[in-house]
C-alpha positions as CSV (number, residue, x, y, z in Angstrom):
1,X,0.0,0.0,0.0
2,X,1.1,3.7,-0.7
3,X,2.2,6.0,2.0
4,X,-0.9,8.0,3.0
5,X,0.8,11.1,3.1
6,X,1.0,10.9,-1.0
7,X,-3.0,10.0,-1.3
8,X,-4.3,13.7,-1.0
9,X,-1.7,15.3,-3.7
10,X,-2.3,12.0,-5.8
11,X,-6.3,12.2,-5.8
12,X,-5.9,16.3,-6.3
13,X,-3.9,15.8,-9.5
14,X,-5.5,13.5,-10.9
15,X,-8.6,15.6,-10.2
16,X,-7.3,18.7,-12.1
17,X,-5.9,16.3,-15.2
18,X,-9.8,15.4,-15.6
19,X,-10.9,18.8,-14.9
20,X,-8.9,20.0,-17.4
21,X,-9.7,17.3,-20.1
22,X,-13.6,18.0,-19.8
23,X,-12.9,21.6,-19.9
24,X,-11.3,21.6,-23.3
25,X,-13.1,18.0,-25.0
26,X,-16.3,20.7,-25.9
27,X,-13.7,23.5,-28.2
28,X,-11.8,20.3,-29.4
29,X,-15.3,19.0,-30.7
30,X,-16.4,22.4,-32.0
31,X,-14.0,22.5,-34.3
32,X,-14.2,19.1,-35.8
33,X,-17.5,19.1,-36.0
34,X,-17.8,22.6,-37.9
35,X,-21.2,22.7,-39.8
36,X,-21.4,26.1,-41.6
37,X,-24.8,27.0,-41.8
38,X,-25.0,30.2,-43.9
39,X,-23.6,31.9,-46.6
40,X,-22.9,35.6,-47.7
41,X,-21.3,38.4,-49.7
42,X,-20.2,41.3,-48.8
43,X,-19.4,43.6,-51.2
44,X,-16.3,46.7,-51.0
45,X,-15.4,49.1,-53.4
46,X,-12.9,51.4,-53.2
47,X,-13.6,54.6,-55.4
48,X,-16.6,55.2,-57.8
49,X,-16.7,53.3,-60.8
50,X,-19.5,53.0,-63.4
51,X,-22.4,51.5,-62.0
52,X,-20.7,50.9,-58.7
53,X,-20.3,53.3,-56.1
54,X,-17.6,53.6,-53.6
55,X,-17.8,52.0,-50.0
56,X,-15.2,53.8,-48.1
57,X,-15.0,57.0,-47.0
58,X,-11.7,58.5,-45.5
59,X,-13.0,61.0,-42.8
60,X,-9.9,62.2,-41.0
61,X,-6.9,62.0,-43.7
62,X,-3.2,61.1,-42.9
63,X,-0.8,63.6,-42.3
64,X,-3.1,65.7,-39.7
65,X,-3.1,65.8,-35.9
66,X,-4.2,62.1,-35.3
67,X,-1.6,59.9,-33.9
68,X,-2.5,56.5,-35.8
69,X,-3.2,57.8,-39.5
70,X,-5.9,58.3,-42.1
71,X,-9.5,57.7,-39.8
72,X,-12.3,56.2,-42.4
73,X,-15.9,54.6,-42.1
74,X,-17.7,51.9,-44.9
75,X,-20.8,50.5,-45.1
76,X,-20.9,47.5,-47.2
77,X,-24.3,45.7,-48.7
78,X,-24.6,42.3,-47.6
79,X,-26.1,39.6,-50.2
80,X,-26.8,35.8,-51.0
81,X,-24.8,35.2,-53.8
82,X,-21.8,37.0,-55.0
83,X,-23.7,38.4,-58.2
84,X,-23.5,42.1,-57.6
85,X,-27.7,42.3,-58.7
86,X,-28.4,39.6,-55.6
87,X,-30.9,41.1,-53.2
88,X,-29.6,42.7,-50.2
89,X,-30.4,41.3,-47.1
90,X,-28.2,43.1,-44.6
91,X,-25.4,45.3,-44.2
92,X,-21.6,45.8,-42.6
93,X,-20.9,49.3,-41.6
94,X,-17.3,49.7,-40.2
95,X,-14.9,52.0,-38.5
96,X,-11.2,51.7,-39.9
97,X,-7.7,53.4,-38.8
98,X,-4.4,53.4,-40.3
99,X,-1.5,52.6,-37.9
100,X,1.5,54.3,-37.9
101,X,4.8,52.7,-36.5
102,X,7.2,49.5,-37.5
103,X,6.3,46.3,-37.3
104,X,2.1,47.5,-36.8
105,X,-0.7,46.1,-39.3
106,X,-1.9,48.3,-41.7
107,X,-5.3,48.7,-40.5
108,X,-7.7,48.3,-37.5
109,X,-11.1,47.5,-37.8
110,X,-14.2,47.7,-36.1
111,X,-17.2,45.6,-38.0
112,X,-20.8,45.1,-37.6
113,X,-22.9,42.6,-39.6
114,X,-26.2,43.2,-39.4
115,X,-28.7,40.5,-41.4
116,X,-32.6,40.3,-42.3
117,X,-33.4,37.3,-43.6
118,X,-36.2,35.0,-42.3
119,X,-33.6,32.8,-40.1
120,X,-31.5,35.4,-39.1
121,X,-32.3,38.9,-38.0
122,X,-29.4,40.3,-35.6
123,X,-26.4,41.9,-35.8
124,X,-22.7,40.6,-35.3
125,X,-19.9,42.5,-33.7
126,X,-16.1,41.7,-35.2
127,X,-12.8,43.4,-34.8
128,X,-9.2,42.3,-35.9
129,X,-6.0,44.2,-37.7
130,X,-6.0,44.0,-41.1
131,X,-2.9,44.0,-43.3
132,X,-2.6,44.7,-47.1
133,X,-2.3,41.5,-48.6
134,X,-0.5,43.0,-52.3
135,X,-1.8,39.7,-53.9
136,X,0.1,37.4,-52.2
137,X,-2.2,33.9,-52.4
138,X,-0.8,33.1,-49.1
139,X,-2.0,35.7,-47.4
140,X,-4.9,35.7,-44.4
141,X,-6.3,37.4,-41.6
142,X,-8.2,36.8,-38.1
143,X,-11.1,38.5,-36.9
144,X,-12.2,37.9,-33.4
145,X,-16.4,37.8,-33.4
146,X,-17.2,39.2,-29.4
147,X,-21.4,39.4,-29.3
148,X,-24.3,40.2,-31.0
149,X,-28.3,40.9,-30.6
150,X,-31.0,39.2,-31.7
151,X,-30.5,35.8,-33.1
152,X,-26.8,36.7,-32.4
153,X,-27.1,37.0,-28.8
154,X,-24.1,36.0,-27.0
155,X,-21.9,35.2,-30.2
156,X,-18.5,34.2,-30.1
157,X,-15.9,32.7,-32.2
158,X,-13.6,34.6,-34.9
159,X,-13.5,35.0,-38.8
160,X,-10.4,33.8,-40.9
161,X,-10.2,35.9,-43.8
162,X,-8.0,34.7,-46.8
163,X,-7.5,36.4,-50.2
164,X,-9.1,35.0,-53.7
165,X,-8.4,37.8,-56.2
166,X,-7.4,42.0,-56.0
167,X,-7.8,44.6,-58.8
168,X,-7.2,48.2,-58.7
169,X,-10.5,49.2,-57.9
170,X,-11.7,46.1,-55.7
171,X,-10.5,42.8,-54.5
172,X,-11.9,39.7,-53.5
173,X,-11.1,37.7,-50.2
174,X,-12.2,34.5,-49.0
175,X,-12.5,33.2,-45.3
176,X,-12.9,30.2,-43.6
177,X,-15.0,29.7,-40.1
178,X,-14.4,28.0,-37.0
179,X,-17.0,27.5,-34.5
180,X,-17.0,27.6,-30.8
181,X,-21.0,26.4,-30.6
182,X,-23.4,25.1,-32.8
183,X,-24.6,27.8,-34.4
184,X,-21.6,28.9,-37.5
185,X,-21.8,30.7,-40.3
186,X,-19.8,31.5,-43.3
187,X,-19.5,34.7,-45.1
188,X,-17.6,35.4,-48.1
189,X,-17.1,38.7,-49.8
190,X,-17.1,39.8,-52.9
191,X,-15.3,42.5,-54.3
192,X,-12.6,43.3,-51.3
193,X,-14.8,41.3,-48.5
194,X,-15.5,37.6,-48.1
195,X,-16.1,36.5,-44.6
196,X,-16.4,33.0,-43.5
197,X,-17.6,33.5,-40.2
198,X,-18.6,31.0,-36.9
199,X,-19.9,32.1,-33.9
200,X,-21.4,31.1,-30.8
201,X,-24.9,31.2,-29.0
């Protein structure tokens, strides 16, 4: 028999060695079990172009009294399919900043996503840095997905954002989702945004 002085730190780590395995067995089988469950587009354009209007909008140029950079807002139309006469069935309006210093991303954005269609109606909140990608295939980004309201209550779970094509006027980006819950969804934007998105309820 063991010496009963041993039992009691025995017992308590073998306690926290299961504790810890149940804790992280349910984000293990989120993400093998990922089932997107929706699709969308969102579509950026950045300057007028015939029959397309511009997105973005810098507000507070570089080169003022602002420590990080240019300042801008966007508003983006949010549709089924990636055909740019698709019905609109929500919308992304976003905050964006330019950083200034070595080694810092290009961009920091604040994003909502805010659908109406008959099994969604809600809004997402998503932030991350965003860098220019200057078409290189391998290229992606992370987006962090931290709430929501209505049938996004609670969300949680983050957007990889990888990039499909650029053009001078527009480019296209791809992203892949990863869910912390069952509810996921995956949206990809045309033109500079897609979005493949999970989240949480």
């Amino acid at each position: 028999m063991g010496s009963p002085k041993f039992a009691a730190p025995v017992a308590l780590f073998l306690t926290l060695g299961l504790l810890c395995t149940v804790i992280r067995a349910p984000a293990v089988r989120a993400d093998k079990q990922w089932d997107p469950s929706l699709v969308i587009y969102l579509f950026e354009q950045f300057f007028d172009v015939p029959g397309a209007n511009s997105t973005d909008l810098i507000v507070a140029p570089p080169g003022g009294t602002l420590s990080w950079g240019s300042l801008g807002v966007a508003d983006f139309p949010v549709r089924l399919s990636a055909d740019p006469s698709a019905p609109v069935i929500g919308n992304s309006p976003a905050v964006f900043y330019a950083k200034k210093g070595p080694g810092l991303p290009g961009l920091g954005i604040y994003k909502l996503i805010t659908l109406e269609t008959p099994k969604y109606k809600g809004t997402i909140f998503s932030a991350g840095d965003f860098t220019n990608p200057t078409g290189d295939p391998s290229w992606e980004e992370e987006f962090t997905v931290s709430g929501g309201t209505g049938s996004f209550r609670g969300a949680g779970g983050y957007i990889r954002v990888t990039l499909v094509d650029s053009a001078k006027d527009k480019a296209t980006y791809k992203n892949l989702s990863f869910p912390t819950s069952r509810l996921s969804l995956i949206i990809r934007a045309f033109s500079v945004w897609s979005t493949s998105l999970c989240v949480s309820d």
